[in-house]
C-alpha positions, -999 to +999 in steps of 0.1 A: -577-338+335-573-314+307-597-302+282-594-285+249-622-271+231-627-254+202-645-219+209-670-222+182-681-260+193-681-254+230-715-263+247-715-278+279-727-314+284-743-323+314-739-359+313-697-344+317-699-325+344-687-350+368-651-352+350-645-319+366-614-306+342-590-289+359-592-255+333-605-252+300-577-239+277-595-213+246-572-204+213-586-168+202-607-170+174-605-145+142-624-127+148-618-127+187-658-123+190-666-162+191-642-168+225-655-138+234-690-155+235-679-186+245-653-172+282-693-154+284-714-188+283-690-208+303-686-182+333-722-179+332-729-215+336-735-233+368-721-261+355-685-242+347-685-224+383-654-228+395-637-235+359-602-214+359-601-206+318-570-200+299-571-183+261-538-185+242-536-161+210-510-150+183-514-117+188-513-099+223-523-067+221-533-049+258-571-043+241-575-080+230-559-088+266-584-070+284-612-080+262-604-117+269-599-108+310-635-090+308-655-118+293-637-140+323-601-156+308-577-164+342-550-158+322-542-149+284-508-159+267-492-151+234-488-186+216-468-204+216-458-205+248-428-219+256-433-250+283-407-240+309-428-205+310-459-225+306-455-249+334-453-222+365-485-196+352-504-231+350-493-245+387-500-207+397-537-204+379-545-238+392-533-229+430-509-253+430 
């Protein structure tokens, strides 16, 4: 099970924590403070524990990178990401 949210919408709903996604895939916002926020409020959640997180942006510069890694991203890519690169970081972040 895969979920995508929008940064700026994401709350967590406890009547869906029993689906249990298997990550929670971000797009950085502009400006980069509102997934910022948001990588903040799911990694400080009980309800996220556990939740591997994955922020995709246009640009990758090492400060953004870092920023996103900080505020608790598993992994950051520059979009888009091409699937047969995609497919392997994914099996990887999920332990697979």
């Amino acid at each position: 099970f895969v979920t995508h949210l929008e940064s700026y919408n994401f709350e967590l709903d406890p009547q869906l924590a029993h689906l249990k996604p298997d990550f929670i895939f971000l797009e950085l916002s502009d400006p980069p403070k509102y997934t910022l926020e948001t990588l903040a409020r799911i990694h400080g959640s009980a309800a996220a524990a556990g939740l591997k997180t994955l922020v995709v942006t246009r640009r990758l510069a090492p400060a953004i990178s870092a920023r996103c890694q900080e505020a608790g991203a598993d992994l950051v890519l520059l979009q888009p990401a091409q699937p047969q690169h995609l497919l392997p970081l994914l099996l990887q972040l999920l332990g697979n």
